[in-house]
C-alpha positions, -999 to 999 in steps of 0.1 A, spaced: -551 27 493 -548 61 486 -521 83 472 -490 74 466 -497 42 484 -515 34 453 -488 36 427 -464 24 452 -489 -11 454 -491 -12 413 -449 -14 418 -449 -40 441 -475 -62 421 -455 -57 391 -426 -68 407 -445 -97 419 -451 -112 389 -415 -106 382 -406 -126 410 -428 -158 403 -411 -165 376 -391 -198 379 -387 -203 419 -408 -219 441 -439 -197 446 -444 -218 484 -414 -210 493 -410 -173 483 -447 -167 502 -435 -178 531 -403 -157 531 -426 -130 525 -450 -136 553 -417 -134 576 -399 -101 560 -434 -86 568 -433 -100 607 -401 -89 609 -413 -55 596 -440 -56 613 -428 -62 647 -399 -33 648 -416 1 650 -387 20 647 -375 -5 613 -413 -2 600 -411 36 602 -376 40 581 -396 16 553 -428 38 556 -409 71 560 -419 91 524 -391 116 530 -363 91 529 -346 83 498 -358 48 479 -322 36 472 -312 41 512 -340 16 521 -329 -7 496 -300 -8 510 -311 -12 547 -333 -40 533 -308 -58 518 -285 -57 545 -309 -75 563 -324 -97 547 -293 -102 520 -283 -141 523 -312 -146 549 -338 -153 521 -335 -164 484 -325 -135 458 -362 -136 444 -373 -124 477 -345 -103 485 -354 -82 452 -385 -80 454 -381 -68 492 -364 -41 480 -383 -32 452 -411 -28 477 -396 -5 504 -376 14 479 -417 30 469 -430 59 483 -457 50 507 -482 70 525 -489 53 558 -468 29 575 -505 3 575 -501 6 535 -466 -13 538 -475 -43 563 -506 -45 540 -486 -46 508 -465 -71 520 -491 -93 533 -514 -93 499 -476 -103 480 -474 -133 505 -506 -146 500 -508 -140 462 -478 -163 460 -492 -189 479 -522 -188 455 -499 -188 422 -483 -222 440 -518 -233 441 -530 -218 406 -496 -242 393 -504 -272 409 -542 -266 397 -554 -264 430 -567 -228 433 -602 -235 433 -606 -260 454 -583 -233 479 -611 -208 472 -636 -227 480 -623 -242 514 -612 -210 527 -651 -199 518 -661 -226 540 -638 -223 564 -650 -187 571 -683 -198 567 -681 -224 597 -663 -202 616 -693 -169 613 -716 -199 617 -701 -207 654 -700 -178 680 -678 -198 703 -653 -212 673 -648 -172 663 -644 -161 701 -618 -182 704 -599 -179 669 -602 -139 672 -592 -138 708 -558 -119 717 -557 -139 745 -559 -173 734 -523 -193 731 -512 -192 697 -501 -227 696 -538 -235 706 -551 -219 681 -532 -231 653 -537 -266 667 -574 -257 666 -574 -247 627 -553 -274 617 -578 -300 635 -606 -288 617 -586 -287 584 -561 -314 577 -567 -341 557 -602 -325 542 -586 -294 523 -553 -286 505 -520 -271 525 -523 -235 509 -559 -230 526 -543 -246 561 -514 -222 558 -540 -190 547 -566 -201 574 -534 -198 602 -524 -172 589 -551 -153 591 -556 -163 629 -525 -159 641 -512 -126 623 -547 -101 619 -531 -74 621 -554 -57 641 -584 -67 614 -613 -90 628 -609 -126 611 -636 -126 587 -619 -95 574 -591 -112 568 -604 -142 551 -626 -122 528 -594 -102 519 -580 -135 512 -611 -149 490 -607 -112 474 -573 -122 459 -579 -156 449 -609 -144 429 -586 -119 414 -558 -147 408 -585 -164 389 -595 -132 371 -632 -140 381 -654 -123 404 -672 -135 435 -709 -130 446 -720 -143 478 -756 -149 471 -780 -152 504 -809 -167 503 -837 -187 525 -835 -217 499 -808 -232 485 -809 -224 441 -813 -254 424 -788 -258 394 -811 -241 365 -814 -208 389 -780 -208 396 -770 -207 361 -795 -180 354 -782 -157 382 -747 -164 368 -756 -157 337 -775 -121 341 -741 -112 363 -715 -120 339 -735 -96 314 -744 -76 340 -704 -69 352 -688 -85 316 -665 -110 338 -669 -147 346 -688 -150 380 -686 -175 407 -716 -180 432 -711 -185 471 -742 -196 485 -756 -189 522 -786 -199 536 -802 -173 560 -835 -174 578 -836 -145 582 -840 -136 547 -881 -128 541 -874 -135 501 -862 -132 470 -819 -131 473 -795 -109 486 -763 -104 463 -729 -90 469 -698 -85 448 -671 -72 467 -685 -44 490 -713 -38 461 -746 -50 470 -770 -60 442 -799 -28 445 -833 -27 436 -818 -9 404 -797 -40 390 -824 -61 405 -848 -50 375 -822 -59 352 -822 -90 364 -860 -94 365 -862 -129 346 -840 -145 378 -865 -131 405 -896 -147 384 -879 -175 381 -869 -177 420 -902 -168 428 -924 -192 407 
């Protein structure tokens, strides 16, 4: 985000953590994920929220009148705290909106100590579906019923992983938002990483690291980027050797790769 998105988004988060404080963190996400649909779906509704000329009190007032005694006060407030900012596209909003919903859903998970295995499923999730040309076709397609497709997740999910990665891994095909789905689910996996104050790196290689290499490679990251790092492994073929790194939209260059010269002896030996 850019401009006064930004600060607008640094509001909204702190009014987040406001929020999550003593209700029920399921609960509130879901109210969130339909204030945004509701949002989302009205153009002329989502333009008075967007609009950067109109006063922040009026659209506090607009959004508590209506969504005042439709959803709990928590969400109510925080609703209002959000459209009250001054945002620079109407996209920056809905997006807003969306990260506050799922970042609740992760602080249920974080409470009942379930956050990483949610991380981790919703990793797999999106790794079965890029894996499966006809599975994505038909999760991404605008066509497709939505019932189906939510019947579709839900068989491939319940009963193996826990409710908040069912309810993210719907979400994320039923509502897009005009973003292809593994977009989305990286966005997700972005979040939960950042609810578990860690970062991420997708490691691709031909082989599968064996436990020493994998701690290695951990290890030269954290003092490479000073944070706790998690590894996502992904076999590829098509990988001629050595391994392919990513953190967020960084890719590992030859640069760090020199800095992390013990790890490709190692891998290579």
């Amino acid at each position: 985000m850019r401009g006064s998105s930004r600060g607008a988004r640094a509001a909204a988060d702190k009014a987040l953590a406001l929020a999550l404080d003593g209700v029920d963190r399921t609960a509130l996400a879901e109210e969130l994920f339909a204030i945004n649909a509701a949002i989302d779906g009205d153009v002329s509704l989502r333009r008075a929220f967007a609009d950067p000329s109109r006063d922040g009190e009026s659209k506090r007032g607009l959004a508590d009148r209506l969504f005042g005694g439709k959803v709990s006060e928590a969400a109510n407030t925080l609703t209002g705290e959000v459209v009250a900012q001054r945002w620079q596209k109407e996209g920056d909003l809905g997006d807003t909106f969306e990260s506050l919903a799922v970042r609740a859903l992760l602080a249920g998970a974080e409470k009942g100590e379930r956050i990483d295995d949610v991380e981790d499923e919703l990793f797999r999730f999106e790794r079965i579906v890029a894996s499966d040309a006809e599975l994505r076709d038909v999760l991404s397609s605008r066509n497709a019923d939505s019932t189906g497709k939510a019947g579709l997740v839900r068989g491939l999910l319940e009963g193996k992983v826990q409710p908040e990665t069912i309810r993210l891994a719907e979400q994320a095909v039923l509502v897009p938002r005009g973003r292809r789905l593994d977009r989305v689910l990286e966005s997700y996996l972005k979040l939960a990483s950042e609810r578990r104050d860690e970062l991420t790196a997708l490691v691709t290689s031909v082989v599968a690291l064996d436990e020493r290499q994998q701690h290695r490679l951990t290890s030269a990251l954290r003092a490479i980027y000073g944070k706790k790092v998690t590894l996502r492994s992904v076999l590829d073929p098509s990988v001629v050797g050595g391994i392919r790194v990513q953190i967020g939209d960084e890719v590992v260059d030859g640069t760090v790769l020199r800095r992390l010269e013990a790890v490709q002896r190692d891998l290579a030996g």
